[in-house]
Structure formats: structure tokens, C-alpha cells
VOLUMTOR-487095 format. One record per atom (N, C-alpha, C): residue number from 0; residue in one letter; atom name; x, y, z. Coordinates in nm, 4 decimals. Each point is the difference from the previous one (the first is absolute). Layout:
% VOLUMTOR-487095
+-----+---+----+----------+----------+----------+
|   k | r |  a |        u |        v |        w |
+-----+---+----+----------+----------+----------+
| NUM | A | CA |        X |        Y |        Z |
...
+-----+---+----+----------+----------+----------+
END
This chain:
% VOLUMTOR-487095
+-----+---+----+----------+----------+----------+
|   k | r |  a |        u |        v |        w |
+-----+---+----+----------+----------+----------+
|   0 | X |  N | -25.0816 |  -9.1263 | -11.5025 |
|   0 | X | CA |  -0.0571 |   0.0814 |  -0.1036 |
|   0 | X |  C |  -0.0415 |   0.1378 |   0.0521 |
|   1 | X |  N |  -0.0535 |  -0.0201 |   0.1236 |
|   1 | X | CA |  -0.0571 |   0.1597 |   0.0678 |
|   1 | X |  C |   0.0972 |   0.0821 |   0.0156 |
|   2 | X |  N |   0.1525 |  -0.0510 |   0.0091 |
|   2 | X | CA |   0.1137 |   0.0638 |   0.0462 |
|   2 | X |  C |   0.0228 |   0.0880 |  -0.1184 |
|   3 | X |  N |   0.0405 |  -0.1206 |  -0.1237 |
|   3 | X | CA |   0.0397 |   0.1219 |  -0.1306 |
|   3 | X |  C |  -0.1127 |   0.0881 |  -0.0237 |
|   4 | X |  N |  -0.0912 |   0.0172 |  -0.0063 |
|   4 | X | CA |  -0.1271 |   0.0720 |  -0.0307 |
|   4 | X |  C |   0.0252 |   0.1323 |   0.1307 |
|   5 | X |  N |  -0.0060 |  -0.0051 |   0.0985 |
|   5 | X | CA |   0.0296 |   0.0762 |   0.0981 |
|   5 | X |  C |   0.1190 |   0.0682 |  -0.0341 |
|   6 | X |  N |   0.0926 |  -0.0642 |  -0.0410 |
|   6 | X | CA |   0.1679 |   0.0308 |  -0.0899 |
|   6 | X |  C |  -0.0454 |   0.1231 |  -0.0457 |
|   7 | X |  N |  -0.0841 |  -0.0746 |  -0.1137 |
|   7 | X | CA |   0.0052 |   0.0862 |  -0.1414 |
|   7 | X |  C |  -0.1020 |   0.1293 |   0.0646 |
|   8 | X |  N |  -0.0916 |  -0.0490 |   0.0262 |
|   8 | X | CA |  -0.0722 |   0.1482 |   0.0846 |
|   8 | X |  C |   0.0582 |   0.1058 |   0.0055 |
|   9 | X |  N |   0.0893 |  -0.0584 |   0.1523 |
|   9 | X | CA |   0.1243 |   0.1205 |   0.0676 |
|   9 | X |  C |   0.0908 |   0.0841 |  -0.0586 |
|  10 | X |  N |   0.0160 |  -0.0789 |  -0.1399 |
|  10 | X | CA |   0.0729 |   0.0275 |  -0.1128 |
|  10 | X |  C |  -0.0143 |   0.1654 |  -0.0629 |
|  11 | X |  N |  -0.1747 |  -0.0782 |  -0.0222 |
|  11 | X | CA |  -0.0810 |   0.0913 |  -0.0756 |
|  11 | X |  C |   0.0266 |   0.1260 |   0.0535 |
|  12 | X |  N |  -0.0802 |  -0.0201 |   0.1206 |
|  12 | X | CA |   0.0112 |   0.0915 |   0.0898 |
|  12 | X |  C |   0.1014 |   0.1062 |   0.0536 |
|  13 | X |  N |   0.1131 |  -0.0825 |  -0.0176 |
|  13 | X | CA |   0.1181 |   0.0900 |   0.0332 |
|  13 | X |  C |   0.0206 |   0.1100 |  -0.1351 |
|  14 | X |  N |  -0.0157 |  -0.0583 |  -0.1275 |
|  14 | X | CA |  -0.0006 |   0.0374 |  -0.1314 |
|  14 | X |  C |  -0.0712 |   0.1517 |   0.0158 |
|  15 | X |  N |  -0.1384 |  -0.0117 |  -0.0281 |
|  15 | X | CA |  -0.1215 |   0.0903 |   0.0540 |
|  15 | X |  C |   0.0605 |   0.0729 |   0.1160 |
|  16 | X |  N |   0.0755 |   0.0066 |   0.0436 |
|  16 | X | CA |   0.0149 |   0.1075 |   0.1642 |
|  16 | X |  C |   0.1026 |   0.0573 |  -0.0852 |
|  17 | X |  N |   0.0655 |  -0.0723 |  -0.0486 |
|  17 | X | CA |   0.1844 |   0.1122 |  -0.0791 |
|  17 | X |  C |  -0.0481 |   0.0597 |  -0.1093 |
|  18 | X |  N |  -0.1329 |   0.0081 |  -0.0839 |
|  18 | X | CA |  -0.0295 |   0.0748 |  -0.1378 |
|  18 | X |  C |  -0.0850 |   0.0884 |   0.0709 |
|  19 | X |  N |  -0.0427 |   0.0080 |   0.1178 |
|  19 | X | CA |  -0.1553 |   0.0358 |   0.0405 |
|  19 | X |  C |   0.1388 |   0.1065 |   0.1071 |
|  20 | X |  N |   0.0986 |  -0.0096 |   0.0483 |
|  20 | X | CA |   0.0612 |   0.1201 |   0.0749 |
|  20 | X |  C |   0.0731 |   0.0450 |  -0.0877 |
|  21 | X |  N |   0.0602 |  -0.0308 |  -0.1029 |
|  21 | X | CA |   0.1158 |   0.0786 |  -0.1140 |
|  21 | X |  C |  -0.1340 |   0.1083 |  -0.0822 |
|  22 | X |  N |  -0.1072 |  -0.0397 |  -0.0008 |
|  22 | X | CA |  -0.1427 |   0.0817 |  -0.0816 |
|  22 | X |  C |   0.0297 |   0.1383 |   0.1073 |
|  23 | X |  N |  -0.0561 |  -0.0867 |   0.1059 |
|  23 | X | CA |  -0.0300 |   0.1762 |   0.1329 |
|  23 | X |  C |   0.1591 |   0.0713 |  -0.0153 |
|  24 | X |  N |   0.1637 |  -0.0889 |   0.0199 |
|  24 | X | CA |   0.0696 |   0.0554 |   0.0494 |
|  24 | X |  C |  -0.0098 |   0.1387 |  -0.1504 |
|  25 | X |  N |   0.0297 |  -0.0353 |  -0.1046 |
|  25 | X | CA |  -0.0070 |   0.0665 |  -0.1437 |
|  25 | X |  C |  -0.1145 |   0.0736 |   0.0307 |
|  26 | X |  N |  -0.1262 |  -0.0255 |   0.0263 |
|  26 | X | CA |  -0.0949 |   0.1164 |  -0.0354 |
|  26 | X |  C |   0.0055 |   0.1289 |   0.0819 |
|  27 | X |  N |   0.0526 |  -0.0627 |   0.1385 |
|  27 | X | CA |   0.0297 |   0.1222 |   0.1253 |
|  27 | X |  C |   0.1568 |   0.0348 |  -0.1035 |
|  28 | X |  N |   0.0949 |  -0.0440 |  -0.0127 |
|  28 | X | CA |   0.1352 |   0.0902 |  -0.0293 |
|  28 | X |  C |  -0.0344 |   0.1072 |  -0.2081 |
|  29 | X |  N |  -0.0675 |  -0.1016 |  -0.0521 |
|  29 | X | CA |   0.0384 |   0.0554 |  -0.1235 |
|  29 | X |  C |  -0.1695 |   0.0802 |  -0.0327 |
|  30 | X |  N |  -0.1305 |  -0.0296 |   0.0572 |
|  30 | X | CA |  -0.1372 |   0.0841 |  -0.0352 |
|  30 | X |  C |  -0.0167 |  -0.0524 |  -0.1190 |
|  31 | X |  N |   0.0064 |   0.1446 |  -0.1181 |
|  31 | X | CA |  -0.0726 |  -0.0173 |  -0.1298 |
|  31 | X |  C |   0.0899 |  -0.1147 |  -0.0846 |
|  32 | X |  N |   0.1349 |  -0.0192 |   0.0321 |
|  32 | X | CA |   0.0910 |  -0.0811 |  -0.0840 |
|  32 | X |  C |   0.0115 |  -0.1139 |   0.0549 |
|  33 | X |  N |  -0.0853 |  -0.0917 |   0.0999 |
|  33 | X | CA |   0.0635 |  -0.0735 |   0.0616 |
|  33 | X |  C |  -0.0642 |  -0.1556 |  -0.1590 |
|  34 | X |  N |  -0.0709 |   0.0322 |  -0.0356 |
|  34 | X | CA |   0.0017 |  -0.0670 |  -0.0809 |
|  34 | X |  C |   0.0469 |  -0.0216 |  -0.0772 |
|  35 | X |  N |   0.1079 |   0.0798 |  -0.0443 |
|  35 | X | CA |   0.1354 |   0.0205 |  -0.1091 |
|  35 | X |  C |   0.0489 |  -0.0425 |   0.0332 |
|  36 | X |  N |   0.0263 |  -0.0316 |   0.1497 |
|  36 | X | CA |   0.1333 |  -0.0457 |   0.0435 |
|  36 | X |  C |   0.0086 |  -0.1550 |   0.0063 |
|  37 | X |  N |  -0.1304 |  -0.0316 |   0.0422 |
|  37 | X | CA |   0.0103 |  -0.1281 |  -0.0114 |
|  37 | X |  C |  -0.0443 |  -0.0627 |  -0.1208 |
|  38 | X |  N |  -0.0432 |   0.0750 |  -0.0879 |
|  38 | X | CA |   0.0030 |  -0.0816 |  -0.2052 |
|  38 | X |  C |   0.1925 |   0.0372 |  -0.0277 |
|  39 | X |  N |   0.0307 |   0.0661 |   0.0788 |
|  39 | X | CA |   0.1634 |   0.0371 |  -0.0391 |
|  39 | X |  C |   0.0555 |  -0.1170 |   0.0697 |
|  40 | X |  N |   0.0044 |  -0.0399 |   0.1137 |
|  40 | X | CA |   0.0295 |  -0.1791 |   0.0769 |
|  40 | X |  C |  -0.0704 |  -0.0909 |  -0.0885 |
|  41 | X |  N |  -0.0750 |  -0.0135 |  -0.0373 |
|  41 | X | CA |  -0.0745 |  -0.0887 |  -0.0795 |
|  41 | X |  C |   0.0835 |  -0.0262 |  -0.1152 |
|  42 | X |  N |   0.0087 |   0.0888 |  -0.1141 |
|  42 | X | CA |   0.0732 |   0.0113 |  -0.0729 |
|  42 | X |  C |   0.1595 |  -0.0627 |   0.0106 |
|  43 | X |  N |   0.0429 |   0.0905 |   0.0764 |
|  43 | X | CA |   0.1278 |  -0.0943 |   0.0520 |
|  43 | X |  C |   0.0262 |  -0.1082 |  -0.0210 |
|  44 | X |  N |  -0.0555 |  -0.0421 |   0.0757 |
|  44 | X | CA |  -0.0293 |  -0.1902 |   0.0648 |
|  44 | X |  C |  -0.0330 |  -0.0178 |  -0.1137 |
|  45 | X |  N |  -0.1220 |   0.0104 |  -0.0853 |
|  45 | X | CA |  -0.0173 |  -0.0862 |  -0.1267 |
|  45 | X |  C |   0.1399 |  -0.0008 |  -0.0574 |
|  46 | X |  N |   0.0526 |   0.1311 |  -0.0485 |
|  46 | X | CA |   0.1329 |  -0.0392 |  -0.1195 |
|  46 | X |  C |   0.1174 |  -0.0350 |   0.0578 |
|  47 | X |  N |   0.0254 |  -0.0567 |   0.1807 |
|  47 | X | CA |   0.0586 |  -0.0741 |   0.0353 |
|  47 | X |  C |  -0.0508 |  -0.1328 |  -0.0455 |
|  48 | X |  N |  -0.1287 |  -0.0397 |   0.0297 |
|  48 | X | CA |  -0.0166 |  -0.1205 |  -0.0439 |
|  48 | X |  C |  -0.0431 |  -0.0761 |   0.1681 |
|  49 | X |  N |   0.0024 |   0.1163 |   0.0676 |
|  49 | X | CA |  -0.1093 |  -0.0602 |   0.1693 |
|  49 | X |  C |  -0.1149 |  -0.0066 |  -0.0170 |
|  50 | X |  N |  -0.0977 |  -0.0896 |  -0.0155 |
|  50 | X | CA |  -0.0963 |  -0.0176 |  -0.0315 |
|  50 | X |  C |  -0.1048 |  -0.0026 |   0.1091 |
|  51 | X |  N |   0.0582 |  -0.0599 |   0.1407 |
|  51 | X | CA |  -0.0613 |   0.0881 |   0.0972 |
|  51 | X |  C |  -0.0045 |   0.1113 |   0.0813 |
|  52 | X |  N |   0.1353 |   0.0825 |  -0.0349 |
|  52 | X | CA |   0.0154 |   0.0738 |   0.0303 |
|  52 | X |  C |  -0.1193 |   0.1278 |  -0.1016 |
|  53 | X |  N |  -0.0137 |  -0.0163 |  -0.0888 |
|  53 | X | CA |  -0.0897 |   0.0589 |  -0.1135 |
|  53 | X |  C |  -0.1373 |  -0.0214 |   0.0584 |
|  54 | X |  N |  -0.0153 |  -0.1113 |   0.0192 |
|  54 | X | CA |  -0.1785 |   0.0221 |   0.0399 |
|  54 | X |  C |   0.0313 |   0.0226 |   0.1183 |
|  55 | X |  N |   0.0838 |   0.0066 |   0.1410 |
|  55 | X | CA |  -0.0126 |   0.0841 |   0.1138 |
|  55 | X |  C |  -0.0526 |   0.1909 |  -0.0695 |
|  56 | X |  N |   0.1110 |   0.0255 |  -0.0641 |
|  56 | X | CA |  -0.0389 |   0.1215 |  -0.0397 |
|  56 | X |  C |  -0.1334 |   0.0393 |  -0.0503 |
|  57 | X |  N |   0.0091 |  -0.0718 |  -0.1444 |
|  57 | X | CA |  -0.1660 |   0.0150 |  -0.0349 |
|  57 | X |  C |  -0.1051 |  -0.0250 |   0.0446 |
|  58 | X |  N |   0.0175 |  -0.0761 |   0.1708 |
|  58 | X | CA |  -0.1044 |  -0.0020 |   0.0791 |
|  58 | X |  C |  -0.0248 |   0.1376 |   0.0888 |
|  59 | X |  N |   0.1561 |   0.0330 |   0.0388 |
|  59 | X | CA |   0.0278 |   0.1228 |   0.0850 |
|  59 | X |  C |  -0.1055 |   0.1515 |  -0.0664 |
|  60 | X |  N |   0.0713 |   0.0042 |  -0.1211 |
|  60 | X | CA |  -0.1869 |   0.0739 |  -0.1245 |
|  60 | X |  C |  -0.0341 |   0.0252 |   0.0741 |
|  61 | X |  N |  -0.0574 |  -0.0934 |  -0.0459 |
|  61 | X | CA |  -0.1698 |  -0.0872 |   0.0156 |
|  61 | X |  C |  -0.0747 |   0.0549 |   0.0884 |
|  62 | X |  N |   0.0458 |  -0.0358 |   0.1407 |
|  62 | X | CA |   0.0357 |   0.0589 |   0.1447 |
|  62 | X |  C |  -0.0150 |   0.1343 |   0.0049 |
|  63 | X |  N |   0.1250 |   0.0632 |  -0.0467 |
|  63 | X | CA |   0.0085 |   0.1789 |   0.0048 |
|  63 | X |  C |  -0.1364 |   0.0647 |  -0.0948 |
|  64 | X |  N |  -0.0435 |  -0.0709 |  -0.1256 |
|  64 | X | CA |  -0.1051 |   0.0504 |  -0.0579 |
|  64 | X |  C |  -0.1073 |  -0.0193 |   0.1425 |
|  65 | X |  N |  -0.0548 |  -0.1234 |   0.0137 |
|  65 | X | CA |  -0.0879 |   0.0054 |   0.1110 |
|  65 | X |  C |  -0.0533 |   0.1112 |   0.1056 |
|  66 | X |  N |   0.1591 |  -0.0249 |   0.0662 |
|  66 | X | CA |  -0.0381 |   0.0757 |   0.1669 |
|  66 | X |  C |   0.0299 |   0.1340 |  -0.0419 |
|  67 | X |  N |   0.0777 |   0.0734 |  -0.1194 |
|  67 | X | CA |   0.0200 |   0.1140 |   0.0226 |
|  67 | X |  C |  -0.0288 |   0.0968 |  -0.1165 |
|  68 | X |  N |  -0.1184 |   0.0759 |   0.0709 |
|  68 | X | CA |  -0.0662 |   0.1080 |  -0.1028 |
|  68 | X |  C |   0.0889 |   0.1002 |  -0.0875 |
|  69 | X |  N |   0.1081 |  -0.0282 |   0.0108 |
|  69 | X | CA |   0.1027 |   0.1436 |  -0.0397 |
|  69 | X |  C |   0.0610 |  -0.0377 |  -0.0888 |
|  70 | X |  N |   0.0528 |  -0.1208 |  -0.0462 |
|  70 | X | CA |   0.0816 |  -0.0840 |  -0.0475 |
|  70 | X |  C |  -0.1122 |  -0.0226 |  -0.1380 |
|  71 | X |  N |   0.1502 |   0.0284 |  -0.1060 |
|  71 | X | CA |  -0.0311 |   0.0490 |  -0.1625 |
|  71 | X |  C |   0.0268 |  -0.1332 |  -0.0435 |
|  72 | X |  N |  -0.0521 |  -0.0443 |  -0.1525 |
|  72 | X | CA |   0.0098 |  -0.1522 |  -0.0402 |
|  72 | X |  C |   0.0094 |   0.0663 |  -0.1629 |
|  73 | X |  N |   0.0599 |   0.0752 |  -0.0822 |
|  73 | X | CA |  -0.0024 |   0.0321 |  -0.1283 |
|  73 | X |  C |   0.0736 |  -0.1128 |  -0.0767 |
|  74 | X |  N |  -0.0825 |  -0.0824 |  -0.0892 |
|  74 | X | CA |   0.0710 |  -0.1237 |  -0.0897 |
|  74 | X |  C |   0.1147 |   0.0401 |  -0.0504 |
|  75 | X |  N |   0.0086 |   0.1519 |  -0.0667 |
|  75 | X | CA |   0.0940 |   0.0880 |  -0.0967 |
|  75 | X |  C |   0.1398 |  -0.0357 |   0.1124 |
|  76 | X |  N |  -0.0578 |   0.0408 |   0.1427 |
|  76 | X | CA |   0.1239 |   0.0433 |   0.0833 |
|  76 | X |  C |   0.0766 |  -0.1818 |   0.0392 |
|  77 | X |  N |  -0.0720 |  -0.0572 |   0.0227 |
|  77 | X | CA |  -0.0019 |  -0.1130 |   0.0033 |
|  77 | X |  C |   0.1244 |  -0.1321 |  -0.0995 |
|  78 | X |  N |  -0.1095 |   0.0616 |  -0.1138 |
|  78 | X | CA |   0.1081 |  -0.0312 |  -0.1113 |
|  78 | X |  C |   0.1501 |   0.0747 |  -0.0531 |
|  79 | X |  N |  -0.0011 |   0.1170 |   0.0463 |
|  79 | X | CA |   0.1386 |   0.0616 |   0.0014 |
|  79 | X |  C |   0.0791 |  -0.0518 |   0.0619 |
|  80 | X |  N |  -0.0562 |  -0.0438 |   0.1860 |
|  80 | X | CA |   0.1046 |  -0.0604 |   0.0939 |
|  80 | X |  C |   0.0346 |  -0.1135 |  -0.0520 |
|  81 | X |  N |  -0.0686 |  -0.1282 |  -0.0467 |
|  81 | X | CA |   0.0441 |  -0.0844 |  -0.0645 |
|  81 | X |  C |   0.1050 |   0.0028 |  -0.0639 |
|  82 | X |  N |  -0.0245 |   0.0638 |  -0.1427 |
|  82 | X | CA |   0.1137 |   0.0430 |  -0.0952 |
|  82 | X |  C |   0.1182 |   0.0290 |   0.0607 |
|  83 | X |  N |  -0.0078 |   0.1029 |   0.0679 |
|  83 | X | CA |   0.1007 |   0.0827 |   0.0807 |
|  83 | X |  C |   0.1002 |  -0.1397 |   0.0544 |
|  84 | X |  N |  -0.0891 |  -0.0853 |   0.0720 |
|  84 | X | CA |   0.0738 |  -0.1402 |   0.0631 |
|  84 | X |  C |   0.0668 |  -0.0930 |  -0.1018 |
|  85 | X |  N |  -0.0642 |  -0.0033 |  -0.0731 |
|  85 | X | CA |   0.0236 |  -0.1021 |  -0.1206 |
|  85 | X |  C |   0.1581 |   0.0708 |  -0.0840 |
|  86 | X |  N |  -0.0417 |   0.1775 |   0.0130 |
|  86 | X | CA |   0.1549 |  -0.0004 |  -0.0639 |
|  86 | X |  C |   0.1644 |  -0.0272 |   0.0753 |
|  87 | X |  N |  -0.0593 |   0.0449 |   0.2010 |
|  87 | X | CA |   0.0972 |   0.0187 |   0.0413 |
|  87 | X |  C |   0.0307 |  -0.1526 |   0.0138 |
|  88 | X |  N |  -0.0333 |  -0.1132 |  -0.0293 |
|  88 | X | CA |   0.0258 |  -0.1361 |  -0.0060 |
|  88 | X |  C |   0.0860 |  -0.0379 |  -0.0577 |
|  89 | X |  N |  -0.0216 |   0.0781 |  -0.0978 |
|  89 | X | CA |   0.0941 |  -0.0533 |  -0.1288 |
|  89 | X |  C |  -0.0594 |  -0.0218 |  -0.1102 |
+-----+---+----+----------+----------+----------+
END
């Protein structure tokens, strides 16, 4: 039992290290947009239908809102990228 639990931990953990460096790598390359970029991955993945690939992103945010003072969050802009995804889908 300690094994899977330790499993799932490491799991976690590995999870948390890949949303928690794609946040820094985006906030160091993109600044005020890095949060666009990743509601624009987010987006993606949802109207693919990756469902973890979607909350990696919408964690990635999350993340870039956090650690980085520069980085813009406008719902308006937000909801455009969506759309924008949703049409080039199909």
C-alpha cells in the first residue's frame, strides 16, 4: 500500500514540476502575454478534447498569474482566444 501511495505522490509531483517550469519557461519568453499563451494551449486541448492536457494549461495560468507581475489576465481577451480556437476547430 505505501508503494502505490509513494506512486501516486511521485506522480503528483512530477505533474507540479512540468506546470510549475512551462509557467517560468512562458513568463521569462512571452512577459505581459504569457498568460494568453497559455489560455491559447488551454483552449486548444479543450476543443481537442485533452482533458489533461487542458488543466496542465489552466494550471500553467494560474502559475504565470502568480509569479509574474507583468502578465495581463483580461476576461474580454481571454474569451476572444477561446472563440478564435473554437472557430479554427471547426
Amino acid at each position: 500500500m505505501f508503494v502505490v501511495i509513494r506512486r501516486w505522490l511521485e506522480d503528483r509531483r512530477a505533474i507540479r514540476r512540468r506546470w510549475q517550469a512551462d509557467a517560468r519557461r512562458l513568463a521569462a519568453a512571452e512577459e505581459a502575454n504569457a498568460c494568453y499563451e497559455a489560455q491559447r494551449c488551454a483552449a486548444r486541448a479543450r476543443v481537442r478534447g485533452e482533458k489533461a492536457e487542458f488543466y496542465h494549461w489552466a494550471k500553467v495560468a494560474a502559475e504565470i498569474a502568480r509569479i509574474s507581475p507583468q502578465a495581463e489576465m483580461e476576461i474580454e481577451k481571454v474569451t476572444g482566444i477561446v472563440a478564435e480556437e473554437e472557430r479554427r476547430s471547426g
